[in-house]
ROKETOR-778749 format. One record per residue (C-alpha): residue number from 1; x negated, y negated, z. Coordinates in pm, 1 decimal, m for minus. Layout:
residues N
+-----+----------+----------+----------+
| num |       c1 |       c2 |       c3 |
+-----+----------+----------+----------+
| NUM |        X |        Y |        Z |
...
+-----+----------+----------+----------+
***
This chain:
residues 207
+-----+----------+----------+----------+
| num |       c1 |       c2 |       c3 |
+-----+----------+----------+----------+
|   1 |  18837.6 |   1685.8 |  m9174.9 |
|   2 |  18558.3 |   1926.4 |  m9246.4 |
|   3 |  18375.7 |   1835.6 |  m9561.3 |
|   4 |  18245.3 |   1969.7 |  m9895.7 |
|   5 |  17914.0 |   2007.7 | m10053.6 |
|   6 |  17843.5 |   2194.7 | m10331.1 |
|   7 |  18194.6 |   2438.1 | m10333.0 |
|   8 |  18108.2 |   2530.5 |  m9898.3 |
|   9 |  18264.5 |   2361.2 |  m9616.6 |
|  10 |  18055.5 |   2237.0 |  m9328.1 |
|  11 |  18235.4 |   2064.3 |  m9032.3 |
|  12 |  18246.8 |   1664.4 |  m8924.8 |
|  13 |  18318.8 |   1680.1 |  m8583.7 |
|  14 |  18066.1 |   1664.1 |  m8332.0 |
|  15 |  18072.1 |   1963.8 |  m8121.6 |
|  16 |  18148.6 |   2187.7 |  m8483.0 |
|  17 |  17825.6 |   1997.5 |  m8618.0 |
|  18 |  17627.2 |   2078.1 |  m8348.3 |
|  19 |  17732.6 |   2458.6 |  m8322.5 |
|  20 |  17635.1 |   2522.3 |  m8717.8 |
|  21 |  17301.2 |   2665.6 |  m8725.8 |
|  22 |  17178.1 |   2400.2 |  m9002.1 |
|  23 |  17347.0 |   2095.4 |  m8982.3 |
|  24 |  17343.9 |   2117.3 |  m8581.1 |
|  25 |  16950.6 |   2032.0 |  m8581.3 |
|  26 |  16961.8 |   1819.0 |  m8822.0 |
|  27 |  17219.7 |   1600.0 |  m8636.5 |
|  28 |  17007.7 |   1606.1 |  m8330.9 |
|  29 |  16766.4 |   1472.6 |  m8483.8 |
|  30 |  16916.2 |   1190.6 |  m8598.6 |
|  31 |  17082.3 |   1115.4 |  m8258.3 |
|  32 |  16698.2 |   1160.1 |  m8158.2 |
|  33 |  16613.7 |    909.4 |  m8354.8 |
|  34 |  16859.3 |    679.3 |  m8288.6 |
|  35 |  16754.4 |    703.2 |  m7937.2 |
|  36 |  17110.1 |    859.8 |  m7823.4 |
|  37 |  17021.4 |   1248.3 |  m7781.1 |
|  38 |  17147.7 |   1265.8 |  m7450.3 |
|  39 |  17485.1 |   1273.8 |  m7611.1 |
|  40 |  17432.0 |   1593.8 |  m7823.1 |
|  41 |  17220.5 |   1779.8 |  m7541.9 |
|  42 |  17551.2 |   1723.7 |  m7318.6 |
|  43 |  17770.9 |   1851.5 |  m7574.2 |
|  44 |  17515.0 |   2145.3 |  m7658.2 |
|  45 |  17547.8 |   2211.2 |  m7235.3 |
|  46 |  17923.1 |   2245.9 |  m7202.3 |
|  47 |  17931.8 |   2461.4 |  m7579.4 |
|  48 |  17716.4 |   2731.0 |  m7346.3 |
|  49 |  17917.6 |   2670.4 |  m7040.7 |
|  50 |  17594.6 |   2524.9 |  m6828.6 |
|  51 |  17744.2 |   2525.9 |  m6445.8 |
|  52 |  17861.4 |   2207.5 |  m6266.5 |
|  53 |  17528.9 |   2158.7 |  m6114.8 |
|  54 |  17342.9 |   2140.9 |  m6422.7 |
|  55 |  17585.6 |   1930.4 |  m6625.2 |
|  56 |  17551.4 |   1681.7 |  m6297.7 |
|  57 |  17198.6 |   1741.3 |  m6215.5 |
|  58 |  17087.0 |   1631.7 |  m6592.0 |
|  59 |  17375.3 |   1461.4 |  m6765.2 |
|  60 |  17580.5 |   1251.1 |  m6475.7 |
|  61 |  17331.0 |   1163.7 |  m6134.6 |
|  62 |  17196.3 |    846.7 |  m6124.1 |
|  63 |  16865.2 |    760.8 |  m6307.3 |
|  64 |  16861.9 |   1154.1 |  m6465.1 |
|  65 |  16651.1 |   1164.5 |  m6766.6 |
|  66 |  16925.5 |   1263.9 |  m7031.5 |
|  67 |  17198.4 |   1001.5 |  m6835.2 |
|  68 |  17505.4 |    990.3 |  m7053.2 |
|  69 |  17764.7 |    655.9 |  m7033.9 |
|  70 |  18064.2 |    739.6 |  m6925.1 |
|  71 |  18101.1 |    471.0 |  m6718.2 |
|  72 |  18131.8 |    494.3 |  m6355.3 |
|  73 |  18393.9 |    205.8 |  m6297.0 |
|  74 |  18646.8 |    471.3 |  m6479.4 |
|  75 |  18891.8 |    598.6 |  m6235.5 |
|  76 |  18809.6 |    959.5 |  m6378.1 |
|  77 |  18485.9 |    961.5 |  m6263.4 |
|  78 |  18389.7 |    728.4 |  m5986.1 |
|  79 |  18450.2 |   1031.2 |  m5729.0 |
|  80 |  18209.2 |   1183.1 |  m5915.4 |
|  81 |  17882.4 |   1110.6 |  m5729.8 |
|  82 |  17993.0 |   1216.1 |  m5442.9 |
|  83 |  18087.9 |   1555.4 |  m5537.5 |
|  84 |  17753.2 |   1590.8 |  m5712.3 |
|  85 |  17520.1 |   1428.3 |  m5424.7 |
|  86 |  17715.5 |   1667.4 |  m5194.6 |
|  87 |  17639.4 |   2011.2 |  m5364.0 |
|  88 |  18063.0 |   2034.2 |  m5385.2 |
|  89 |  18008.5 |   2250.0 |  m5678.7 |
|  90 |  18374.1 |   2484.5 |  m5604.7 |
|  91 |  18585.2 |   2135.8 |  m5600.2 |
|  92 |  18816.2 |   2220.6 |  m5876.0 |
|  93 |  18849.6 |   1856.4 |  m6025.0 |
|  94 |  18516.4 |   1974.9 |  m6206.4 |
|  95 |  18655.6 |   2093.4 |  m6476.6 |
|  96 |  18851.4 |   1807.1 |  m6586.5 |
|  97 |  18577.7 |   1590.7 |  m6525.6 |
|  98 |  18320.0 |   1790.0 |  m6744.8 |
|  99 |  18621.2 |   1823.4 |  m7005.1 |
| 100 |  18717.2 |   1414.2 |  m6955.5 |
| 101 |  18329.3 |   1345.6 |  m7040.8 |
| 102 |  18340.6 |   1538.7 |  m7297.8 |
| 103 |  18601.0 |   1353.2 |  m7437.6 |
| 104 |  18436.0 |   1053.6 |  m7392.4 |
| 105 |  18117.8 |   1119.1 |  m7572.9 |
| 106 |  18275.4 |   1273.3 |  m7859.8 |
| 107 |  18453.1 |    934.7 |  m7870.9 |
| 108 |  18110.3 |    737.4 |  m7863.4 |
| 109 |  17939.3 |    984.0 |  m8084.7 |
| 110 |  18211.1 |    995.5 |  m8381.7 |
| 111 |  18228.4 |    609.4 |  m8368.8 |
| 112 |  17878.7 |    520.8 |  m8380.9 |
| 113 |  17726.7 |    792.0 |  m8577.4 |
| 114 |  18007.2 |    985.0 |  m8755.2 |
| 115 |  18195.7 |    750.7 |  m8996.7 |
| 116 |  18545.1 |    932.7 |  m9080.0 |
| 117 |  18472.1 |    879.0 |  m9464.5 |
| 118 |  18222.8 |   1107.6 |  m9603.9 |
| 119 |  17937.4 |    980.4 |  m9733.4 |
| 120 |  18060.3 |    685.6 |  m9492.1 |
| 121 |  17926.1 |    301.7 |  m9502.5 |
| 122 |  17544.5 |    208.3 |  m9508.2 |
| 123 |  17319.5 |    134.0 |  m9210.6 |
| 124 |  17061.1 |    314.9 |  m8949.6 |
| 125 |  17329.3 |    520.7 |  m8747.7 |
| 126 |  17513.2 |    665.1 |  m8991.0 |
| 127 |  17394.5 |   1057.9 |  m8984.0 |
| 128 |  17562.4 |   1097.7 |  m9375.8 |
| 129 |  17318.5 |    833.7 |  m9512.3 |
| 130 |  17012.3 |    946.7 |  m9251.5 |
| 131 |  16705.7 |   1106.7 |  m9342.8 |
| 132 |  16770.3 |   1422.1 |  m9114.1 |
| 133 |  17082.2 |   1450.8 |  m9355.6 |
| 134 |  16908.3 |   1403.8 |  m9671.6 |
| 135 |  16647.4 |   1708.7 |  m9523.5 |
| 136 |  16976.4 |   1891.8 |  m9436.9 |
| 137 |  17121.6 |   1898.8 |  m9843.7 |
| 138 |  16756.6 |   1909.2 | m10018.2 |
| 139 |  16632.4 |   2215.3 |  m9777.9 |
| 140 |  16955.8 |   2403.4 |  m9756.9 |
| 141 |  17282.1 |   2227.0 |  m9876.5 |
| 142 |  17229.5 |   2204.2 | m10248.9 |
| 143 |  16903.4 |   2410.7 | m10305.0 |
| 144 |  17058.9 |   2729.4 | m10426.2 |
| 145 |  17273.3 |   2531.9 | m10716.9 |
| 146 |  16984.3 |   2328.6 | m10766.4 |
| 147 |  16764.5 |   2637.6 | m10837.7 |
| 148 |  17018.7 |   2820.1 | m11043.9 |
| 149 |  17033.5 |   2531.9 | m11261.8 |
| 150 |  16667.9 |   2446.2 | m11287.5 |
| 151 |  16611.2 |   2806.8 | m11325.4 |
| 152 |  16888.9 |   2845.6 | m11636.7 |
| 153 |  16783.8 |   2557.6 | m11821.3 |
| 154 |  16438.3 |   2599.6 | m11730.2 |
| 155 |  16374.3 |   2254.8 | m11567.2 |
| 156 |  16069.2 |   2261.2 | m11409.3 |
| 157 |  16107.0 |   1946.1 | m11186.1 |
| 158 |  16357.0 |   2044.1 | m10957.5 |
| 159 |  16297.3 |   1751.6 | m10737.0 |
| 160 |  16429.8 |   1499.1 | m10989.3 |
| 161 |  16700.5 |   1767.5 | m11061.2 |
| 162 |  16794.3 |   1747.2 | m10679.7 |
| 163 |  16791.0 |   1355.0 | m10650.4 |
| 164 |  17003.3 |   1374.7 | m10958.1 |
| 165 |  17286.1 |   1574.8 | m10733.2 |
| 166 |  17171.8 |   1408.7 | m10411.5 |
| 167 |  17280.9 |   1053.7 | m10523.3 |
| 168 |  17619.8 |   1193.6 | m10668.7 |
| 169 |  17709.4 |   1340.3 | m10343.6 |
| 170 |  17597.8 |    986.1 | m10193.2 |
| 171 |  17844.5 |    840.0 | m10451.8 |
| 172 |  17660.2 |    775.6 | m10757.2 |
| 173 |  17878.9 |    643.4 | m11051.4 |
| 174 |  17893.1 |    903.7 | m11407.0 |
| 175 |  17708.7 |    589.4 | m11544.0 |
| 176 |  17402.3 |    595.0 | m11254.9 |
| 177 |  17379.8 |   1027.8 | m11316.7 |
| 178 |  17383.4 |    984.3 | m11685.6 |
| 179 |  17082.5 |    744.5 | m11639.0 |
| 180 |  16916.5 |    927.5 | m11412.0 |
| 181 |  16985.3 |   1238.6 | m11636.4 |
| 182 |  16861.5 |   1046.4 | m11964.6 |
| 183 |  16530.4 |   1041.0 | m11765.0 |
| 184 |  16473.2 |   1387.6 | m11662.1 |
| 185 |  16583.5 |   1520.7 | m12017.1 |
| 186 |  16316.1 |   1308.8 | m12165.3 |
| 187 |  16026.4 |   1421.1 | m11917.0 |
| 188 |  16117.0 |   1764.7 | m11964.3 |
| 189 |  16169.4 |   1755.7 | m12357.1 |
| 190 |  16505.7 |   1960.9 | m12334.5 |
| 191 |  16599.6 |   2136.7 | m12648.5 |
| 192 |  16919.8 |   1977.2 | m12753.0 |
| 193 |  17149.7 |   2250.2 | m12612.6 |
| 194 |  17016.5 |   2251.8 | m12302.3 |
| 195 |  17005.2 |   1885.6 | m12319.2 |
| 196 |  17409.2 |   1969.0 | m12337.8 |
| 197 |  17440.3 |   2192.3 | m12107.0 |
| 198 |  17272.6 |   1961.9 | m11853.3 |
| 199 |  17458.2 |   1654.0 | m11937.8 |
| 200 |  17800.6 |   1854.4 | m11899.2 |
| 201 |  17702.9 |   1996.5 | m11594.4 |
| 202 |  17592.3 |   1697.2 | m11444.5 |
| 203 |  17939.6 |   1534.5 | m11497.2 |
| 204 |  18141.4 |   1831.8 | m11394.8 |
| 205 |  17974.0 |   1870.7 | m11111.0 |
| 206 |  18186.7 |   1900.0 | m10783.5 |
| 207 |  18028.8 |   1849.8 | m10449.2 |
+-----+----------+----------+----------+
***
């Protein structure tokens, strides 16, 4: 289910991730990271149709830099080596095997990186609590609403403005954005209207 930040939709899925322009490199970078970027370089491959002998040459043959796991043992793919080691590029059980892969790592990648509930539990692999994603909604994601309201109010700390919305798309409580709202009214000395005008905008804020 795609999901929502700041009134726009941006997709959950892997392959729809990786396609967006934005939050494509920002989720390879966190599979980078994580030491599992084979997965979203194989994915990026069959998105732009790479031929048989590429998809084998760097994705399936043995000891290949960018190896994926699809495990050999599977009766969908232990014919596989021989097709590849032979050159039998024109066998046409290639395209069920490149579309069974793909299966497969969409599988891996959506359980270990992609929690189905957005923001998702804690911990190192999840890319909705990574860094990368944090870069994603502070460079691009929430900027524009973050400038609009910095510039309206004239706030001229916009990166305690942007934590402020950061943490309530993370799943901040109205009690923890009050607080944190409290804090940046008092370092900027808001007039009491725009004091106001924050405070309700803070709470009817939908991300």
């Amino acid at each position: 289910m795609p999901i929502r930040i700041d009134k726009k939709t941006y997709p959950d899925a892997p392959k729809e991730i990786l396609k967006h322009n934005k939050l494509g490199p920002a989720f390879m970078k966190h599979l980078k990271r994580n030491v599992a970027d084979e997965n979203g370089l194989f994915l990026l491959a069959v998105i732009k149709r790479k031929p048989f002998s590429f998809l084998y040459q760097n994705f399936f043959a043995d000891g290949c830099a960018k190896e994926i796991n699809i495990g050999w043992n599977d009766r969908k793919f232990n014919f596989v080596k021989g097709l590849g080691d032979n050159g039998t590029w024109n066998d046409s059980r290639w395209p069920k095997v490149v579309k069974d892969a793909e299966t497969a790592i969409c599988t891996l990648v959506t359980n270990n990186y992609l929690p189905s509930r957005f923001p998702g539990a804690d911990g190192p692999q999840n890319f909705w609590r990574s860094q990368p994603f944090r870069e994603f909604c502070v460079d691009h994601a929430l900027k524009a609403n973050v400038d609009q309201v910095a510039s309206r109010l004239k706030i001229r700390n916009k990166k305690d403005l942007m934590e402020i919305y950061y943490q309530k798309l993370m799943g901040a409580n109205p009690r923890q954005s009050m607080a944190a709202c409290e804090k940046l009214i008092k370092k900027e000395k808001l007039a009491a209207q725009m004091e106001k005008t924050l405070k309700d905008h803070i709470m009817e804020m939908r991300l």
